[in-house]
C-alpha positions as CSV (number, residue, x, y, z in Angstrom):
1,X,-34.4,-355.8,109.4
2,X,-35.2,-357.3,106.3
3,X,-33.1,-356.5,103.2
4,X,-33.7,-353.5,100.8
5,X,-31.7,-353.6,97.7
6,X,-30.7,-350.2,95.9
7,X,-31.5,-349.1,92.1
8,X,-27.9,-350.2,91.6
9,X,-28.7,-353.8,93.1
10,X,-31.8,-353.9,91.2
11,X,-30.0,-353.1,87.8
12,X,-26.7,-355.4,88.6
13,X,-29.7,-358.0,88.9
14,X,-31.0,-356.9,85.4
15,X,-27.9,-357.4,84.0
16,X,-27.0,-360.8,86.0
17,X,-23.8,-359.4,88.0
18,X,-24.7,-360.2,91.7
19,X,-23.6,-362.4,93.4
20,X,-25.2,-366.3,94.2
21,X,-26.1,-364.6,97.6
22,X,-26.9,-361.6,97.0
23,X,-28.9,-362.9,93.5
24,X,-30.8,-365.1,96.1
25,X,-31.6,-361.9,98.2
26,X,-33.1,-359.9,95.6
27,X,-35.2,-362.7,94.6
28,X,-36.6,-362.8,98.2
29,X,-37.5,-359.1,98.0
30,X,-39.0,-359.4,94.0
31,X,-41.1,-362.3,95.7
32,X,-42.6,-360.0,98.0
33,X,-43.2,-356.6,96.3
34,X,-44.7,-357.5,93.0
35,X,-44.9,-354.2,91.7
36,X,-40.9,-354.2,91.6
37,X,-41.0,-357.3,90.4
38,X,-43.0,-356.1,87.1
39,X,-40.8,-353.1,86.7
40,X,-37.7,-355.6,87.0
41,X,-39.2,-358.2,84.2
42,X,-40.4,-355.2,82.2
43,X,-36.0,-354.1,82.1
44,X,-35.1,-357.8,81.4
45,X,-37.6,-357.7,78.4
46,X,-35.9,-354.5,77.5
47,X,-32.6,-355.8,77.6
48,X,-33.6,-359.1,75.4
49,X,-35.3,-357.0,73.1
50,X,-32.2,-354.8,72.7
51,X,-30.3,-357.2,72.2
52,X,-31.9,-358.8,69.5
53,X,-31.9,-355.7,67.7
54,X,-28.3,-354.5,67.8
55,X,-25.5,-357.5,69.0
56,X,-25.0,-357.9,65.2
57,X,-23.7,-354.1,65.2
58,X,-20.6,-355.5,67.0
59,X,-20.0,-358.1,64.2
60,X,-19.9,-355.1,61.8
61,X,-16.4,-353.5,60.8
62,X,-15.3,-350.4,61.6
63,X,-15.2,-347.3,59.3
64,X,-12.1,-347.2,58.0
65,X,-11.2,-344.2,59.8
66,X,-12.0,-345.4,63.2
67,X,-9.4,-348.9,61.8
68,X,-7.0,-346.6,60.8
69,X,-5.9,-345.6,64.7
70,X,-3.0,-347.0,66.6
71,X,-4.4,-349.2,69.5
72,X,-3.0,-351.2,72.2
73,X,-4.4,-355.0,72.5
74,X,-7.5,-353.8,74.9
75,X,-8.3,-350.8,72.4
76,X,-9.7,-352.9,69.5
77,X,-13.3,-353.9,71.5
78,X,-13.6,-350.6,73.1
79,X,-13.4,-348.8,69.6
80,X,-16.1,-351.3,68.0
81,X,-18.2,-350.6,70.6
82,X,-17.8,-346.8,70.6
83,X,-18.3,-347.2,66.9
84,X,-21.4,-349.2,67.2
85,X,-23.2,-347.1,70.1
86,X,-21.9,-343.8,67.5
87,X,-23.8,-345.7,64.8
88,X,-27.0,-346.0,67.0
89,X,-27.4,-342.5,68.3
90,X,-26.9,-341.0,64.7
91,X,-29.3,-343.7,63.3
92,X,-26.9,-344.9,60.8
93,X,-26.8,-348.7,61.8
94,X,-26.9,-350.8,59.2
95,X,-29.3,-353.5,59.4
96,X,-32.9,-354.3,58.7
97,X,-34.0,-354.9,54.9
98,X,-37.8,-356.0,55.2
99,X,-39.6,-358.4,53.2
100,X,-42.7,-356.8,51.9
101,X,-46.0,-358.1,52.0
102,X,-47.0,-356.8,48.6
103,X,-44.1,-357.4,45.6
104,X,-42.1,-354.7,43.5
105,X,-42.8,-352.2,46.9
106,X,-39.5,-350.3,47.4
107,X,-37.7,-351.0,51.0
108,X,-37.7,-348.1,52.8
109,X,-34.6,-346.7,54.8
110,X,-33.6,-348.9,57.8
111,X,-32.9,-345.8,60.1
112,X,-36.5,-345.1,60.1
113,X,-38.0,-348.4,61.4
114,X,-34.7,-349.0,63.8
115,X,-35.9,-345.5,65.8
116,X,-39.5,-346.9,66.0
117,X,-38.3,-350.3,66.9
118,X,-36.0,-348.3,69.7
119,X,-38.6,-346.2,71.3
120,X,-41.4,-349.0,71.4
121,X,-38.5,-351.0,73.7
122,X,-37.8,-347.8,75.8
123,X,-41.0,-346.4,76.7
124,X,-43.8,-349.5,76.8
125,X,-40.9,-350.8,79.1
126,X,-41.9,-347.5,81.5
127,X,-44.8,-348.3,84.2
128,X,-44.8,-344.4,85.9
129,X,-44.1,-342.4,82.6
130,X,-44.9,-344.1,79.5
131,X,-46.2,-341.2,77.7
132,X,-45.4,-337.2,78.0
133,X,-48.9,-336.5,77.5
134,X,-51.7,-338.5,78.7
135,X,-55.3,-339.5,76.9
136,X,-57.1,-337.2,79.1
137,X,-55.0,-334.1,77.2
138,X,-55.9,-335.7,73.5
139,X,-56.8,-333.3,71.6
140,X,-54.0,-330.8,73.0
141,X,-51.2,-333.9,72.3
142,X,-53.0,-334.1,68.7
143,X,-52.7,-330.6,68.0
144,X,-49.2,-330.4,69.5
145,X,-47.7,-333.4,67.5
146,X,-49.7,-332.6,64.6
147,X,-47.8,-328.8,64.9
148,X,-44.0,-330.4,65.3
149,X,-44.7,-332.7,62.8
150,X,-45.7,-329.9,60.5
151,X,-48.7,-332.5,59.1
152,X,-52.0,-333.4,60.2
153,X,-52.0,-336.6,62.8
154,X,-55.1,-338.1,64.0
155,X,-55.4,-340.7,67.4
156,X,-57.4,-344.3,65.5
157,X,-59.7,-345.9,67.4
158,X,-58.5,-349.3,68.5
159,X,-60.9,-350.2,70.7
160,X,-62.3,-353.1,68.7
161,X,-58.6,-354.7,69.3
162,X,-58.9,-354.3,73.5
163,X,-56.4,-351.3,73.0
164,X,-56.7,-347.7,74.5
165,X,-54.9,-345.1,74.3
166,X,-52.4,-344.1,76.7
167,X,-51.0,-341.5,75.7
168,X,-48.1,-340.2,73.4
169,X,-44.8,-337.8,73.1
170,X,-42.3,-336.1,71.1
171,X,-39.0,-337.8,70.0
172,X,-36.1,-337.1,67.7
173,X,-37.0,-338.1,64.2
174,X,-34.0,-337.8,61.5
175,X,-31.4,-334.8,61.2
176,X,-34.2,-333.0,59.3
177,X,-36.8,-333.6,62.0
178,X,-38.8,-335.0,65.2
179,X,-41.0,-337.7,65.3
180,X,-44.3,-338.6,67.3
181,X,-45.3,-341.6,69.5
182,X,-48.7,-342.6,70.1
183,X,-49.0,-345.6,72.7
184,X,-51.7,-347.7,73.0
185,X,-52.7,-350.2,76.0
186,X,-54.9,-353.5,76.5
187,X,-56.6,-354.1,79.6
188,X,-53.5,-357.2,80.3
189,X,-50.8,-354.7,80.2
190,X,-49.8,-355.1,76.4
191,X,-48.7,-351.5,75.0
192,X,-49.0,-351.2,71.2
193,X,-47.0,-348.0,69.9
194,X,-47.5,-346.0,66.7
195,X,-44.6,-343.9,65.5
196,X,-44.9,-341.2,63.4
197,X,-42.3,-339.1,60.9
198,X,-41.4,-336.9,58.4
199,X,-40.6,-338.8,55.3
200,X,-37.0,-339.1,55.0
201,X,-35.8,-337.7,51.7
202,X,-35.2,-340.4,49.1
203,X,-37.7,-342.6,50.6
204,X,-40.4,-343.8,48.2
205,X,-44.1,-344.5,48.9
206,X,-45.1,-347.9,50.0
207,X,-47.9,-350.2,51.1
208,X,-47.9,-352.2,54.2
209,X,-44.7,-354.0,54.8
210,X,-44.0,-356.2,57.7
211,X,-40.8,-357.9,59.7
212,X,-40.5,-360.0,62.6
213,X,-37.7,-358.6,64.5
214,X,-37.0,-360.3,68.4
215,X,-39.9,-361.5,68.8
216,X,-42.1,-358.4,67.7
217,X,-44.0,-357.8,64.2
218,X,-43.0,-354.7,63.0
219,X,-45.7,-353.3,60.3
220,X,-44.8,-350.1,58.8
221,X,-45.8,-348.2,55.3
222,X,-45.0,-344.5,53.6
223,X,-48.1,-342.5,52.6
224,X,-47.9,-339.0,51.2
225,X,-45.1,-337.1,53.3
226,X,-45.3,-339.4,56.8
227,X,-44.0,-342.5,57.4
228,X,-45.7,-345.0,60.1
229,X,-44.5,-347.8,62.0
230,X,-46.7,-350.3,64.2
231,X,-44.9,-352.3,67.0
232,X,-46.4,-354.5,69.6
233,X,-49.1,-356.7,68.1
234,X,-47.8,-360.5,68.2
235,X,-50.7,-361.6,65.7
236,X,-49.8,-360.6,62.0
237,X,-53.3,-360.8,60.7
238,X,-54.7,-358.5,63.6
239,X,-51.6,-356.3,62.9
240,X,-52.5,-355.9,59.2
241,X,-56.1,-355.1,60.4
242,X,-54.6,-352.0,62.8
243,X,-52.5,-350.9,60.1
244,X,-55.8,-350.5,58.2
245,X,-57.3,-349.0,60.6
246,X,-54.5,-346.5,61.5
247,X,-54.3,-345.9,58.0
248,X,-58.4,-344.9,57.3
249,X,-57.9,-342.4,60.9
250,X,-54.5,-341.0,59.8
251,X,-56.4,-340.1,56.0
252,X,-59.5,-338.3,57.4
């Protein structure tokens, strides 16, 4: 019988703690069921993308009240990292200051953009359940987000750009709020995601600003009480002409 590896193979694999041998037989299976194979190279992206974003968290110091505690030698790491995974579900981690694409535009608070950046990585990485609700339920995911969100939201036509939509869902926002996700897909897999909040309080109006960040252009602006972010576009130029287009739906 040939061998089956288990979801707890499959993510030791992911995270490169099998064995030579058994490294080698998982290999052998990926090279015969493709469709596990995508899922696999969709985690490994994940994990690099993931990466990028936050192994400079565990650089950081600690607050001084998590320094202040008595530890034993092996307590130090284990505290920084408590601190640092702490820092990340709060969205309090200290980070990102973008470089905006027109001068004198204020920078905009880095907890925002980190949660957009976070759930474009988690979801477009899905290949059964990328979205909550599905295209063919538009209008009722429109009028649902739009309703959470407490503001108007509209679904831009991105068609000229090879992307359709996919779908979207509903997702933590700040401590005063919840966010939306729209996510968009190209006919060669390639997910595009728009994410959608509630202004954060001391945030000013800005025009389009953009940040590479791992790999992935990050284009995101204030207007009126909603902050956008667009992740997922490698081209900066076709980026700038989404944004524009996101921008012209999301104004109707």
């Amino acid at each position: 019988m040939s061998y089956i590896p288990n979801e707890a193979e499959l993510h030791a694999y992911v995270d490169g703690r099998l064995t030579t041998e058994r490294r080698a037989q998982v290999e052998a299976y990926l090279a015969d069921h493709p469709d596990v194979a995508e899922q696999i190279r969709a985690y490994q992206q994940q994990n690099q993308m993931l990466h990028g974003l936050f192994d400079h968290v565990l650089e950081e110091p600690l607050p001084e009240k998590l320094s202040t505690v008595t530890a034993t030698k092996s307590r130090p790491k284990l505290y920084r990292i408590a601190a640092a995974l702490a820092w990340l579900t709060i969205g309090t981690v200290g980070g990102y200051l973008y470089r905006g694409e027109i001068p004198g535009t204020q920078v905009m608070a880095t907890s925002f953009t980190e949660r957009a950046a976070i759930a474009h990585v988690v979801y477009t990485a899905e290949l059964l359940h990328p979205v909550e609700v599905g295209a063919d339920q538009e209008s009722h995911l429109v009028q649902w987000l739009s309703k959470r969100l407490g503001h108007p939201l509209h679904t831009p036509d991105l068609t000229r750009f090879g992307y359709q939509l996919a779908g979207g869902r509903l997702l933590p926002g700040d401590s005063q709020g919840v966010a939306a996700q729209f996510m968009y897909q190209a006919k060669d897999g390639s997910r595009l995601t728009l994410y959608v909040s509630v202004k954060e309080r001391g945030t000013a109006q800005t025009a389009f600003r953009i940040e590479e960040r791992d790999g992935q252009q990050v284009m995101y602006w204030v207007e009126d009480n909603l902050s956008f972010a667009l992740i997922g576009e490698k081209d900066r130029n076709r980026l700038l002409e989404i944004a524009r287009v996101t921008y012209q739906a999301m104004s109707l």
